[in-house]
N, C-alpha and C positions, 0 to 999 in steps of 0.2 A: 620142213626145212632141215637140211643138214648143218653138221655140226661144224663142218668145213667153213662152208656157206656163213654160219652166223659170228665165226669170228673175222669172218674176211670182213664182214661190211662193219663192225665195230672195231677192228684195227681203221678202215677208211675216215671213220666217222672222228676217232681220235685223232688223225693227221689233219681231216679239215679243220677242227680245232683250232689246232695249233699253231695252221696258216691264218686262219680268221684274226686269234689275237696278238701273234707273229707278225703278221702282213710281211713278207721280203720282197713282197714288189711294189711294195709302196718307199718311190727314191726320196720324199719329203724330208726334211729333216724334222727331229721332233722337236717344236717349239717350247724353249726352257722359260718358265715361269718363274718370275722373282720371287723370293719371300719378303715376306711381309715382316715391316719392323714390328708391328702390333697393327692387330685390327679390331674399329670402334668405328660402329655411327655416331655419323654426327649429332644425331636427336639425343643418341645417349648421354651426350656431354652436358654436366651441369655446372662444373667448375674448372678453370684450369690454374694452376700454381707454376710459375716457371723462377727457380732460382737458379741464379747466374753469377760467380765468383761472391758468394757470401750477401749478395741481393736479390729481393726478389719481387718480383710483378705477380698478381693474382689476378682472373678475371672470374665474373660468375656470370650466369643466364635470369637473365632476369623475367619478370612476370609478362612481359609485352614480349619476348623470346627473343632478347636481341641478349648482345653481350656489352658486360660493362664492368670497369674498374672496382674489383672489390675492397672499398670503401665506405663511408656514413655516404658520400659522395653518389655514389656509383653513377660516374661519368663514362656516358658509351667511349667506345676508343676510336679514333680517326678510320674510318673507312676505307680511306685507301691505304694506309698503314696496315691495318687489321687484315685488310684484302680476304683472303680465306684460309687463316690461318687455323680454324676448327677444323676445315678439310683436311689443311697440312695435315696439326697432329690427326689425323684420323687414322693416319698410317703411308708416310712417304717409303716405295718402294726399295728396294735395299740392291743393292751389287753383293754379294758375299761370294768373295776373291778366294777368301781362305780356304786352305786342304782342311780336310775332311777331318784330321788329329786338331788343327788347334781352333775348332767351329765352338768346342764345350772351352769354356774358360777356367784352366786351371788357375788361374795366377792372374789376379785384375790387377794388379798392380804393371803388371806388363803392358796394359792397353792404355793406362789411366782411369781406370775404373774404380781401381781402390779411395779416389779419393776425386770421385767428378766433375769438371767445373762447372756442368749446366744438370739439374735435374729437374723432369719435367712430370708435375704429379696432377693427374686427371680425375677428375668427379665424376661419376658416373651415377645414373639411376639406380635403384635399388640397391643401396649404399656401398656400392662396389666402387674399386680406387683400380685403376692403372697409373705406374711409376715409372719413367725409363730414365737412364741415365747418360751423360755423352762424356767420354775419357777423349784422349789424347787424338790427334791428327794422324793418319799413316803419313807413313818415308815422302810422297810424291805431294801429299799437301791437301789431294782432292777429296778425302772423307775423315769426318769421326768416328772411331770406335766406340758402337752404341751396345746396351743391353737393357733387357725389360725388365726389373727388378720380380725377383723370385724366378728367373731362368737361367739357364747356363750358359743359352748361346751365343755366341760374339755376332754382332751385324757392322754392318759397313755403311756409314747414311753419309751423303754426300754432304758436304763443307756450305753448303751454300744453303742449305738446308738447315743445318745446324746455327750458323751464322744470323739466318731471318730469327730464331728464337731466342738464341742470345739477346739479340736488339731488343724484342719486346721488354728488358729489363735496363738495357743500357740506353736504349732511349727510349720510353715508353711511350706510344700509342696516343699522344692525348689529342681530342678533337684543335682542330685548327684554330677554331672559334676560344678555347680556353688555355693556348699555348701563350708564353709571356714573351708578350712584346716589348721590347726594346727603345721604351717612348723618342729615342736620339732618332729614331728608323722610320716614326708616324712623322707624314706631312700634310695628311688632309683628315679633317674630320666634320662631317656632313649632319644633320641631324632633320630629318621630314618632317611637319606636322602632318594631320591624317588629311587624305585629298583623294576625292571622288576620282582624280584622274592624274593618276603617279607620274604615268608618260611627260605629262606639260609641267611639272610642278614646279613651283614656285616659293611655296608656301616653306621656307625651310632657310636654315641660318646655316653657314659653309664656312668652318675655320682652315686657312690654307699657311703654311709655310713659305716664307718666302726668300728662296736661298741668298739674291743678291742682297736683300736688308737684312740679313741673321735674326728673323724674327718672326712673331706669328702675325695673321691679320685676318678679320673676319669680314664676312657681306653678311648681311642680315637682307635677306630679299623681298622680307616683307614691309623692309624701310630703306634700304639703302642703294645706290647705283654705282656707289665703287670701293672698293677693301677699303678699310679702316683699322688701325691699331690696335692690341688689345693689350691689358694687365698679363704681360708674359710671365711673374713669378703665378702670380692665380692660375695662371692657364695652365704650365707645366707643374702645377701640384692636379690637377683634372687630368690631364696624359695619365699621371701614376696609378689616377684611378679605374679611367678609362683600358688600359692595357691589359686590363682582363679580369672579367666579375667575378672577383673570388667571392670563396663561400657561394658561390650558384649552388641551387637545385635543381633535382630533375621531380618534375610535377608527372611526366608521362616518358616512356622511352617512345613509343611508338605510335603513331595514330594512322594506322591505315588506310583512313579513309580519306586524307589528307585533308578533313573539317578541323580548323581550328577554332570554330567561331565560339565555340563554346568557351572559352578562352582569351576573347575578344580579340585575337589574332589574325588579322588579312593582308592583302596585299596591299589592300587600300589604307591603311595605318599605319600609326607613328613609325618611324624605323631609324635605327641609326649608322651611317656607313664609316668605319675606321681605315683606312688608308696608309699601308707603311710598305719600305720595303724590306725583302727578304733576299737570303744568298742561299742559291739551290748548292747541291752536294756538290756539283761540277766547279761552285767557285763563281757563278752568275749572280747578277743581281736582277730581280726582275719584281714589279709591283703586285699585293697580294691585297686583299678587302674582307674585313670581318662587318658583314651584315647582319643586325638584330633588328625582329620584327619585335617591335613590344606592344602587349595588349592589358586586360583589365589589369586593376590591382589584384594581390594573391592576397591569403586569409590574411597575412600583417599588411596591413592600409599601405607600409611604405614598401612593399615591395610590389614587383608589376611579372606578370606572366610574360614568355617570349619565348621567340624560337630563333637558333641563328638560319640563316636565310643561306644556303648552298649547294652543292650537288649530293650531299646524304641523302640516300632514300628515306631514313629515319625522322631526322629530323625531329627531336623532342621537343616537349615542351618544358622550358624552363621554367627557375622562381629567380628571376634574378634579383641581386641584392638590395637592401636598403640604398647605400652608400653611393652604389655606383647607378643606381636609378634614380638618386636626388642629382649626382654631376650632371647627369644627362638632360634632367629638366634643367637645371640651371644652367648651361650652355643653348639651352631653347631661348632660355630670358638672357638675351646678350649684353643689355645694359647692365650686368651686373659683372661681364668682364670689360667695362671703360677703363681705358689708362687711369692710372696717377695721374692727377693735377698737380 
């Protein structure tokens, strides 16, 4: 082979190259790929810390792999509050607007960075920490100026985004079941004894509100065929109680196999229905029910295992309290709330 010859077809070989990783006949546009404000699996999260104007909410992963209020407490957080907010932070996608000069942050005081309102610090596996932080709003309103602490670059996260994080601090997450109620707001409070068959029952005492007499009034079903009066100072010190078992424990976050028996917890048992209303964000008023299945006693004799009854897939199991597990029975035994003579 000549010499001619061998650089002809290696000049050829070079031009196809060039077309192959050139492509100019391909009219596609090339599709531009956002950056990532930071990226983290979600399995890798083990704690997340979110401070917000000098407050701040903490949650951790607990041993059943759910998440929950880092506290002695550690109350899972509302579910659909929470919705997927480890996804969130896992890394919401970014717009970055910015010219290519001010992408490195010479001057964080420019963005709000020197001094952040929301910073948000993540536990990781292998004791590794991610940090980022969210400075000031752009001119138009629609994003925060974010950065991932120990980098330089400026990101752009959208307002609405930053906004769900903030809340987690401004109004925390707490289950529906352990939010305080407003005893002015309960107007019915139900209590089951256990019965083979819930559907039909009967077996259960029913304190109701009765707006036209400004007062409370009970059926006892297991003796009575029409409301009857009750000790309204006794009763509304029981609302105080009843509005939410503080000091609860969590005996279990999760039980997947949805067995609670071991727990003495069924559908077929005691249970107690709370009844009030609430006002949605829109300014509504519309009726909400805090359901507790309650089963055996826990190791202290006066307190009773339970779970609240709702659409959590979770669903724990409680230790609920002394306190508000003696009002409970004792609004079971109704002849101990008779009027005054």
């Amino acid at each position: 082979m000549n010499i001619k010859y061998t650089f002809a077809l290696l000049f050829v070989a070079i031009i196809a190259g060039i077309v192959y990783i050139i492509n100019p006949f391909n009219s596609e546009e090339a599709k531009v790929v956002k950056p990532w404000f930071y990226q983290v699996h979600v399995d890798d999260m083990m704690g997340i810390s979110i401070d917000h104007m000098g407050d701040n909410t903490s949650f951790v992963r607990t041993e059943s792999n759910t998440w929950a209020f880092d506290t002695d407490q550690l109350l899972p957080p509302d579910r659909i509050r929470w919705g997927a907010v480890d996804f969130l932070l896992g890394g919401p996608q970014t717009k970055r607007d910015l010219s290519e000069t001010t992408v490195i942050i010479e001057d964080p005081a420019q963005y709000g960075l020197d001094n952040p309102h929301t910073i948000v610090t993540i536990s990781l596996t292998l004791n590794r920490t991610l940090q980022f932080k969210l400075g000031d709003k752009t001119t138009d309103g629609n994003h925060h100026y974010g950065q991932v602490t120990g980098f330089p670059q400026l990101f752009l996260i959208a307002d609405v985004w930053g906004d769900v994080i903030a809340r987690m601090v401004t109004e925390p997450p707490l289950p529906q079941w352990y939010t305080l109620i407003n005893p002015q707001r309960i107007d019915e409070v139900n209590i089951f004894e256990p019965s083979p068959d819930p559907e039909n029952q009967t077996n259960y005492v029913s304190y109701l509100y009765d707006d036209k007499a400004e007062n409370w009034t009970l059926t006892d079903f297991r003796i009575d065929e029409t409301p009857r009066p009750v000790n309204q100072s006794k009763f509304l010190e029981s609302l105080n109680v009843l509005r939410r078992p503080e000091n609860v424990a969590i005996q279990v976050h999760r039980v997947p196999d949805k067995d609670y028996t071991e727990w003495g917890i069924s559908e077929n048992g005691m249970l107690i229905e709370i009844r009030y209303d609430d006002i949605s964000e829109e300014g509504r008023t519309y009726k909400k029910s805090n359901v507790f299945l309650i089963g055996d006693t826990g190791k202290n004799i006066l307190t009773r295992y339970g779970r609240p009854d709702n659409a959590d897939p979770y669903q724990p199991v409680l230790i609920l309290p002394e306190q508000w597990v003696t009002t409970v029975f004792d609004l079971l035994d109704s002849s101990k709330y008779k009027p005054i003579d």
